[in-house]
N, C-alpha and C positions, 0 to 999 in steps of 0.2 A: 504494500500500500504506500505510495505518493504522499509527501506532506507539502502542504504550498509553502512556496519562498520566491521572493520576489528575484526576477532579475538583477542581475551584476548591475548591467547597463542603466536599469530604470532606480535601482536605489544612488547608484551616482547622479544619476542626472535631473532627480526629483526629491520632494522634503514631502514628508506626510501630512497629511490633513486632518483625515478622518475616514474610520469604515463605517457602510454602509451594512444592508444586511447581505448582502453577496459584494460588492466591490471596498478595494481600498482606493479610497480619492489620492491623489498626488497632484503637486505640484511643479510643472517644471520649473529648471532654474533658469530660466531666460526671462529677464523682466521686460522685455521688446512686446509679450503678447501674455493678456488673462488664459495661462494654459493650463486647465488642469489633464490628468492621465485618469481614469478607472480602468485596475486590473482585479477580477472576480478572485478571489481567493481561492479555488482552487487546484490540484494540481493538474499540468501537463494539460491544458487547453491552449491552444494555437491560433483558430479561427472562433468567429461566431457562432457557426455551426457545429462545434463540440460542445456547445452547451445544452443542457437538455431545456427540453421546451420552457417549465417552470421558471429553471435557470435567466435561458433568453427573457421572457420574460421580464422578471424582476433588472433584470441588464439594464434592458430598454427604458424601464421606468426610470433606475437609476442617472441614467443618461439625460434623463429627461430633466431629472432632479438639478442637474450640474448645468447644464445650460441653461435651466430658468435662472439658479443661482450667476452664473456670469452674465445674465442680460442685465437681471436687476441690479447689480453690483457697477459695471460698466457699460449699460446703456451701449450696447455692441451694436452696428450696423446688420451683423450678420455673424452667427455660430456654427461653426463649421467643426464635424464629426469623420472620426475614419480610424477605420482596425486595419494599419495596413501589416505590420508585423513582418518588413521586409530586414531592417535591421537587427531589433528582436522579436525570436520567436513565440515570445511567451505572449498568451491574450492580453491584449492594452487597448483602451477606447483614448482616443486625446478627444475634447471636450477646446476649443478656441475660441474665444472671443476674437472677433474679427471688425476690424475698422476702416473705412475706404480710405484713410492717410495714414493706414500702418505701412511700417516698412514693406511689407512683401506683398500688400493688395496689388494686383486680384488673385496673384499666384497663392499658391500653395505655403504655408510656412517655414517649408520643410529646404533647406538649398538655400536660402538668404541671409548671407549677410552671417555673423557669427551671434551666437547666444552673447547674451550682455546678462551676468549672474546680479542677483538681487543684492544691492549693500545689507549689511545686517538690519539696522531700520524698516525698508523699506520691505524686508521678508518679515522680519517679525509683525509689523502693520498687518500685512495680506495674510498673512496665517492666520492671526486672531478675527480676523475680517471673515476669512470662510472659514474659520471653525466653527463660532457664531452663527452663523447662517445656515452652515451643517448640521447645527445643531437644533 
């Protein structure tokens, strides 16, 4: 039996928020874009579709959860969702607030430009901001 453990890749490149009843919310560390990650807790799921219906389900709601939270938080033009899972393979939702004069509108935010890491301040702000909210 599998126990879940997060990606190498996604505990480097993210700070914890909060769990849900199926996903752990994250945060990336790029302060260029409101990004959060949900990865379902648990193990060896890849795609969407290794998740059982239920599962998916609850995913989706959660998904849903995170994007209301980043509209209401930063009044976003537009939230933008995707499990691409080409770099890692472990299931991850990114959750983006998206702005028509962010650096990388309309593209993708994935290729532009280099991560700009949160000064301590300005993470600790956003963390209590959607804990709170998460909560």
């Amino acid at each position: 039996m599998s126990v879940f453990s997060l990606h190498p890749r996604l505990e480097a490149d993210t700070v914890p928020v909060a769990s849900l009843g199926l996903c752990r919310v994250l945060l990336a560390r790029d302060s260029r874009f409101p990004w959060l990650i949900l990865v379902p807790e648990k193990p060896s799921l890849r795609d969407l579709h290794d998740l059982g219906r239920s599962d998916r389900n609850t995913a989706m709601d959660e998904i849903d959860t995170a994007s209301r939270i980043l509209m209401a938080l930063h009044s976003a033009d537009k939230i933008n969702v995707a499990a691409l899972g080409n770099m890692v393979p472990q299931l991850h939702i990114h959750v983006i607030a998206r702005f028509t004069d962010d650096a990388a509108w309309p593209a993708p935010v994935w290729g532009i430009g280099s991560p700009e890491p949160y000064d301590d301040d300005s993470l600790d702000k956003a963390l209590i901001t959607l804990q709170n909210a998460f909560a």
